[in-house]
MIKELUM-515358 format. One record per residue (C-alpha): residue in three letters; x, y, z negated. Coordinates in steps of 0.05 Angstrom, whole numbers, plus 5000, padded with zeros to 4 digits. Example, Ala and Ser with C-alpha at 12.3 -4.5 7.8 and 13.67 -1.06 7.14 Angstrom:
BEGIN
ALA524649104844/SER527349794857/
***
This chain:
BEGIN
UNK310681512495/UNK311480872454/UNK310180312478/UNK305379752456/UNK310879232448/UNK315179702413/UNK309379782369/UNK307379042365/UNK314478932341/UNK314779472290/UNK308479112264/UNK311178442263/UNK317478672221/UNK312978962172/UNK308578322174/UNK314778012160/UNK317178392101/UNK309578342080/UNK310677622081/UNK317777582046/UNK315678061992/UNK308777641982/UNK312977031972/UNK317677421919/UNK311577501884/UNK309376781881/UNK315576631870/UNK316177151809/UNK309077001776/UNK310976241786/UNK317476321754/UNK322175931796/UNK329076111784/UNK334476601832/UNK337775961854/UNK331475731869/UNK329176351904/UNK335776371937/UNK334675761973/UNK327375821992/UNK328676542016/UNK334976142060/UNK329675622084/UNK324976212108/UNK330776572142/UNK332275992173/UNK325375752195/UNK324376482225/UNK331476562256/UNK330875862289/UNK322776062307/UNK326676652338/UNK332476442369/UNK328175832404/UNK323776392435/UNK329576692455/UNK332576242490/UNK325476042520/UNK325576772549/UNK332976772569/UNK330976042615/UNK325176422647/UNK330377002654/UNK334876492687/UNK329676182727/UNK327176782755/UNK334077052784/UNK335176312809/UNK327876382842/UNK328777092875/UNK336476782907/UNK333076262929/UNK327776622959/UNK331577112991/UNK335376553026/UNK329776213045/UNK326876823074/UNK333576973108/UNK333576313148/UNK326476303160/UNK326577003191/UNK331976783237/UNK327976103263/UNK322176563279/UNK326777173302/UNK324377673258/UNK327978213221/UNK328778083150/UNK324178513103/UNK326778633026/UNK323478902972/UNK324779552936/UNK330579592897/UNK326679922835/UNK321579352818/UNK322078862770/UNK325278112773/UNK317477852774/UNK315178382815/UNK321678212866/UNK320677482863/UNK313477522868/UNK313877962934/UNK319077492946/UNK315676902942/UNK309677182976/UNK313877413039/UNK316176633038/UNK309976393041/UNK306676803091/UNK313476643135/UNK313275853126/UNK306075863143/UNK307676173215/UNK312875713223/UNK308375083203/UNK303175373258/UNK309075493308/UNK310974753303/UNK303474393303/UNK303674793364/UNK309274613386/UNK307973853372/UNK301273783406/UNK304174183469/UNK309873663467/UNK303873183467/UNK300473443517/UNK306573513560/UNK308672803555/UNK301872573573/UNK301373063642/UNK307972793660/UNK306072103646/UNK300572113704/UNK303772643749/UNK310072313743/UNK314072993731/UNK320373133676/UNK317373443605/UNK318874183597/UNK325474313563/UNK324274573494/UNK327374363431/UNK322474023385/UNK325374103323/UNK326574863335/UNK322675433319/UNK318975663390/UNK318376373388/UNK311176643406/UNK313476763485/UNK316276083483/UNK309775813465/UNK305776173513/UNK310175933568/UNK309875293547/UNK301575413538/UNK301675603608/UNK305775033630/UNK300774563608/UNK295674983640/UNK298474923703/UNK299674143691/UNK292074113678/UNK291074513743/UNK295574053781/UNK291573433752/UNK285773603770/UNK287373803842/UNK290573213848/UNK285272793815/UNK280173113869/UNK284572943925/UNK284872213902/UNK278372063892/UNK276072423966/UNK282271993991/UNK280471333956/UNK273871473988/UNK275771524054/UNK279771014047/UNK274770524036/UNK269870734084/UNK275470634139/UNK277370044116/UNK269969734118/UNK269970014193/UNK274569654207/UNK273069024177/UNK280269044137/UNK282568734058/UNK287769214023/UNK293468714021/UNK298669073998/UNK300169143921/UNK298769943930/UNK293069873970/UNK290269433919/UNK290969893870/UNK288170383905/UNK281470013927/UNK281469573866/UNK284469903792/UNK280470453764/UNK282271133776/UNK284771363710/UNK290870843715/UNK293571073785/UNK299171473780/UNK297972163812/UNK304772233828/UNK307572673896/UNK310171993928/UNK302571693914/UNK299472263938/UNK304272303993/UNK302171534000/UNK295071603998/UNK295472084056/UNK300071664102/UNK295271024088/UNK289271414105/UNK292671654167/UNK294671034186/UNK287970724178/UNK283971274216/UNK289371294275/UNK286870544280/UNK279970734279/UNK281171284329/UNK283870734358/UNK277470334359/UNK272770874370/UNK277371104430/UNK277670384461/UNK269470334436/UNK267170924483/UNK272370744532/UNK268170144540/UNK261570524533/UNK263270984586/UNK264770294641/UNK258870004615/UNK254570574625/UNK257670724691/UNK256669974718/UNK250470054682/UNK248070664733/UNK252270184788/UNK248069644776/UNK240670014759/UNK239969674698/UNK232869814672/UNK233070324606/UNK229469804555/UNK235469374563/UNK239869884555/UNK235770094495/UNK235469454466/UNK242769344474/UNK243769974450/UNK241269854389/UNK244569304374/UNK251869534383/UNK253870204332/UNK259570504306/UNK266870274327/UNK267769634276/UNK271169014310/UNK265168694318/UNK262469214358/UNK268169194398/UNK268068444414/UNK260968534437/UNK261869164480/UNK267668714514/UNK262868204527/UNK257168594557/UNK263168954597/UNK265268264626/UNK258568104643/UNK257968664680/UNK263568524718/UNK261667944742/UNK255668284760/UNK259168814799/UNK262668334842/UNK256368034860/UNK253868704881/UNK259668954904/UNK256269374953/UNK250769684922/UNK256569874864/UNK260870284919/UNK254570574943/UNK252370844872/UNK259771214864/UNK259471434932/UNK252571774906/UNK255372064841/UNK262072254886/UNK257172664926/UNK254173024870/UNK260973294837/UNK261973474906/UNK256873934901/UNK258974204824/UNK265874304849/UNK263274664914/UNK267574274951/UNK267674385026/UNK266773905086/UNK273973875099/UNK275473715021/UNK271373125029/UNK273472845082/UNK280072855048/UNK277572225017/UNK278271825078/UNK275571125032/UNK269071475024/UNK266671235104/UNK270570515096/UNK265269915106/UNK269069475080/UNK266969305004/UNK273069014965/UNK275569044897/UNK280869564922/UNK275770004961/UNK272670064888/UNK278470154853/UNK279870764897/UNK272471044886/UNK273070984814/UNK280371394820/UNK277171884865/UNK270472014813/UNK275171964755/UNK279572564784/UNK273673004795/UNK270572894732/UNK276273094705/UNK277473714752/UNK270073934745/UNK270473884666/UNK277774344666/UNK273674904709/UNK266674734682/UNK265575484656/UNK267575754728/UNK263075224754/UNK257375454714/UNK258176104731/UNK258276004806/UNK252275624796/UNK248776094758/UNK250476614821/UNK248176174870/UNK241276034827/UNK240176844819/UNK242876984896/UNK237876474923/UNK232276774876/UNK234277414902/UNK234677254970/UNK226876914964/UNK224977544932/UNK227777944995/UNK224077525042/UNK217277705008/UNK217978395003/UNK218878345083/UNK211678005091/UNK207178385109/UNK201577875065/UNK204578085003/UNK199378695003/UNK193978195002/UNK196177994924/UNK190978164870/UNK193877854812/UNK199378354800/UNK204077884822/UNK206778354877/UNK208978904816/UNK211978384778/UNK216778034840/UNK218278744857/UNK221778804782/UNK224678124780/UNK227578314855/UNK230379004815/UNK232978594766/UNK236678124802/UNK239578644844/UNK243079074782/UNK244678334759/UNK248478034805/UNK254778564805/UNK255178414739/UNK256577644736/UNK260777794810/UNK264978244759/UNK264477694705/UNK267177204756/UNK272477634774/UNK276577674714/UNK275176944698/UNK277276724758/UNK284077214764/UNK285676974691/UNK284876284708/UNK289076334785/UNK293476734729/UNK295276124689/UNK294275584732/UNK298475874789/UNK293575724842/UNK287875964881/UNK280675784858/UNK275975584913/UNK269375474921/UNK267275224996/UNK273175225016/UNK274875915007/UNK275676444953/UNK270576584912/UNK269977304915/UNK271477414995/UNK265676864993/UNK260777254956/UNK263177874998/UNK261277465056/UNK254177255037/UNK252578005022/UNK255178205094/UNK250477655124/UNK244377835085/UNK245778595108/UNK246978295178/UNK240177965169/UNK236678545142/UNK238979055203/UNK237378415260/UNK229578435223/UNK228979145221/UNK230979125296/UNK226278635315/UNK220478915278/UNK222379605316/UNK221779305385/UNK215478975367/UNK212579595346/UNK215679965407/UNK212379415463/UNK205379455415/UNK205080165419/UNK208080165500/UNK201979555514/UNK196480045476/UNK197980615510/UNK197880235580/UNK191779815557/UNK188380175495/UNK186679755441/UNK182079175440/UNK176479245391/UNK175178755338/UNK167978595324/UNK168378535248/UNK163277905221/UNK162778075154/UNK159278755126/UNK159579065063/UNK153278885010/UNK152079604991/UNK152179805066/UNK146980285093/UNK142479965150/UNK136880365193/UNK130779885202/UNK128979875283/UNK135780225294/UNK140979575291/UNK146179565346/UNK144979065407/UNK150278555418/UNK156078875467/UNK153679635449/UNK159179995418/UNK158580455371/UNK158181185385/UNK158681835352/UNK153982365379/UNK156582965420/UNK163282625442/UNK164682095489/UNK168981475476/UNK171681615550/UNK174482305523/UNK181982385533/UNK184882505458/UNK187483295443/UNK193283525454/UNK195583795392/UNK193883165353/UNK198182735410/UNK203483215385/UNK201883245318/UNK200882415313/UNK205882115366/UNK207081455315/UNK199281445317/UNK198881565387/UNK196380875408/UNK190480925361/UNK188681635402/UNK187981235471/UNK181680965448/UNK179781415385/UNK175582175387/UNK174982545321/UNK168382785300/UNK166483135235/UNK172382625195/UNK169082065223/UNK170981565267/UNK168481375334/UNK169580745349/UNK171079985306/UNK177279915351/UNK179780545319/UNK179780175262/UNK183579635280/UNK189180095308/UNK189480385238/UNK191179685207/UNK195279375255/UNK200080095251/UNK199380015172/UNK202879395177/UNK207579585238/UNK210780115202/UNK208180465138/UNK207679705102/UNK214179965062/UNK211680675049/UNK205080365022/UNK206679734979/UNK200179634942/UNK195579965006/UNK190279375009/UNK188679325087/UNK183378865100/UNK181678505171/UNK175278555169/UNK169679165177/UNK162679395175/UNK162780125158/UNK167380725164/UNK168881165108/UNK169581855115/UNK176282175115/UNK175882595057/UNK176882005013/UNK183681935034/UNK186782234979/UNK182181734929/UNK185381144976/UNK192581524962/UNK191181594889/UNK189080824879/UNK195480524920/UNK199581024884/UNK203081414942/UNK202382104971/UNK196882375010/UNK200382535066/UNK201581875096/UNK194681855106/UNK192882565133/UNK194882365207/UNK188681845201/UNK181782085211/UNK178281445182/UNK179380865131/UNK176180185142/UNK173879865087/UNK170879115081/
***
């Protein structure tokens, strides 16, 4: 296939000879002569070889230029690959010179680009760098700023700054909080900064302090320094509130000036200070004027941490200064030791304490609730009161093993690291508790044995002298009366057929032997009873002996009428308890 420039330059040749032989022909119809026509035709061959051989040469420059171009580029590539540490990348072999210094070129480009981004990188990290380690005082990161960073250079570098950032603004934080407290202790304590680092501290602005390790170190050792002083102050402060308020209680100073002085005097500043020494020196001088009436107080506080420590009688009289007469400044001195020294022991063992004292509370509870169940007046209750001591008595009984058991292992651990033996009383805590339980069970069996001979002489006296009968003075409203039929005064009451002379049966003296004192003066007729001092039997025994079989059996002391005794098991079904504590009695009395 030919191609277009081959073509073009066929044409021009025969454009050419076009031309020449045209000119011939001028030159033929003008007549100019061979010389003539030598020379012109000379001049045109020279015109067009010098037209030609400038072209030429044009095209053999850009021929030049181009292989000068594609060396250079493929230096420049060379070197530029190596600062970014890639591989180099040539061309095909095949192609063109413009082709290969076009791809060439290209390839440059592209390469000095990355290389112009590395280093703008590079420069404002360097920036950034030098700033951070400006204000945290730290050495720049070693990287070579006129080199090439490689992409996992720069992202070190990137995170570098990151963490400087980080840093800065932890630091930054810690300052300001610092600065902060700083200041506030320093107003407490009515102190200038007056060194040239304190000033700048209190006084520059922020962004100008350096937030160096050493200042930060600094900041903290100032700001230790200054709240060890108000420690200080606040230590010495309620040092001197705690004397005031004890001479305070010493002396009975009334509340409103306590209040108002009170008021008056907050916080721990110097000020403060001065004043609480003042009002403390006035009380002194007030104590030594009372001298007396100051021991006595102590002696009365003395007493009561005797009582929170469970100290025994021997334990105080220990404290032989406690019974001196003699009111001195020394005698005080020795109370204020003594009260001192059990504050301090009672607030070491205070949970023990607490414990014991929450034993005691529930033991004496307990104890209360013991002694009611055992009165026989409980039964008189209609409030519901008697079901709901009953619980609380329940509860306090499952209760109380449990906090002894609580006790326990506090008090071993404690013996356990202390290295001594925990008393309360005087004694151990436990063999104590042991011992209260094997005097209320002493107690319990010494009642029960009392109320047994009691009941033994009652029934003994009723069988010797029968029962007295009660004439009851109060009668029930819905009671039935006879008109013309009322009973005369000292006429008892009989039932027809039997006498009240009769000796009781046999097989109900058998049957009944607890009842048997209610029998002496007591016949049976048809479930009905014979006489009011039958009656009367029937409560007093209630409360002699079945009281704890019966706990909500309503008994009262008064009667009018008899009920039959069919409606036991009605009675038995209201007090909730069974039937059968009833069946040996043959009447109820009712109000």
């Amino acid at each position: 296939m030919v191609r277009k420039s081959d073509a073009l330059a066929t044409e021009s040749v025969t454009c050419l000879n076009g031309a020449l032989a045209h000119l011939r022909n001028i030159w033929e119809e003008i007549g100019i002569p061979e010389d003539q026509r030598l020379q012109r035709t000379e001049v045109v061959k020279k015109h067009i070889k010098g037209l030609l051989d400038m072209m030429i040469a044009e095209e053999e420059n850009l021929r030049q230029r181009l292989k000068k171009s594609i060396d250079m580029c493929q230096k420049e590539l060379h070197a530029v690959c190596q600062e970014l540490n890639l591989s180099v990348c040539m061309p095909e072999e095949d192609c063109t010179m413009l082709q290969l210094e076009k791809d060439l070129r290209t390839r440059l480009e592209v390469l000095l680009k990355q290389k112009k981004e590395r280093m703008l990188k590079l420069k404002s990290l360097k920036e950034q760098d030098e700033e951070l380690c400006d204000i945290l005082c730290t050495t720049a990161y070693p990287i070579d700023p006129d080199t090439v960073p490689s992409l996992e250079r720069l992202d070190a570098f990137h995170e570098h700054i990151a963490s400087l950032n980080v840093e800065k603004g932890r630091r930054r934080a810690e300052f300001v909080e610092t600065k902060k407290k700083i200041i506030l202790c320093m107003e407490e304590l009515d102190q200038l900064p007056d060194t040239s680092f304190e000033r700048d501290i209190v006084c520059e602005d922020e962004d100008a302090f350096c937030l160096s390790n050493e200042n930060i170190i600094g900041l903290k050792t100032l700001l230790q320094q200054l709240e060890m002083k108000r420690g200080q102050n606040e230590s010495k402060c309620f040092e001197l509130r705690n004397q005031i308020v004890n001479l305070w209680d010493w002396l009975q100073i009334s509340q409103e000036d306590r209040d108002t002085f009170s008021a008056n005097v907050v916080g721990s500043r110097v000020k403060t200070m001065q004043a609480l020494q003042t009002e403390l020196e006035r009380l002194e001088v007030l104590k030594q004027q009372n001298m007396k009436n100051v021991i006595e107080s102590i002696r009365r506080e003395l007493a009561t941490y005797w009582e929170k420590c469970f100290f025994s009688s021997s334990q105080r009289q220990e404290f032989a200064p406690y019974h001196d007469d003699d009111y001195t400044e020394e005698l005080l001195q020795l109370h204020n030791l003594e009260l001192n020294r059990l504050k301090e022991y009672y607030q070491a063992h205070q949970q023990l304490f607490e414990g014991v004292w929450k034993w005691e509370e529930n033991w004496k509870l307990y104890l209360s609730f013991e002694k009611k169940a055992a009165d026989p007046n409980r039964f008189t209750n209609r409030g519901g009161n008697l079901l709901k001591e009953e619980k609380q008595r329940t509860k306090l009984y499952k209760m109380l093993p449990k906090l002894e058991e609580e006790l326990k292992v506090q008090i071993a651990t404690w013996e356990q690291e202390h290295h001594s033996q925990f008393q309360v009383n005087g004694q151990n805590f436990m063999d104590y508790v042991t011992e209260q339980w094997e005097l209320h069970k002493l107690e319990k069996e010494r009642e029960k044995q009392e109320r047994q001979l009691k009941k033994n002489k009652l029934i003994e006296e009723e069988m010797l002298y029968g029962s007295a009968p009660k004439t009851p003075n109060k009668r029930r409203l819905n009671a039935l009366n006879t008109p013309g039929k009322l009973r005369k005064p000292g006429q008892s009451v009989r039932t027809p057929g039997y006498s009240t002379t009769k000796p009781p049966r046999l097989g109900l003296v058998e049957r009944n032997k607890e009842n048997i004192s209610h029998l002496n003066a007591t016949a049976m007729s048809d479930g009905f009873s014979s006489t009011v001092g039958a009656c009367t039997n029937i409560q007093r025994h209630l409360f002699s002996e079945n009281f704890q079989k019966l706990p909500n059996l309503i008994v009262n002391h008064e009667f009018s009428t008899l009920q039959p005794a069919t409606s036991i098991p009605d009675l038995a079904a209201r007090n909730q308890c069974e039937p059968g504590l009833l069946r040996n009695y043959t009447c109820v009395c009712t109000k």
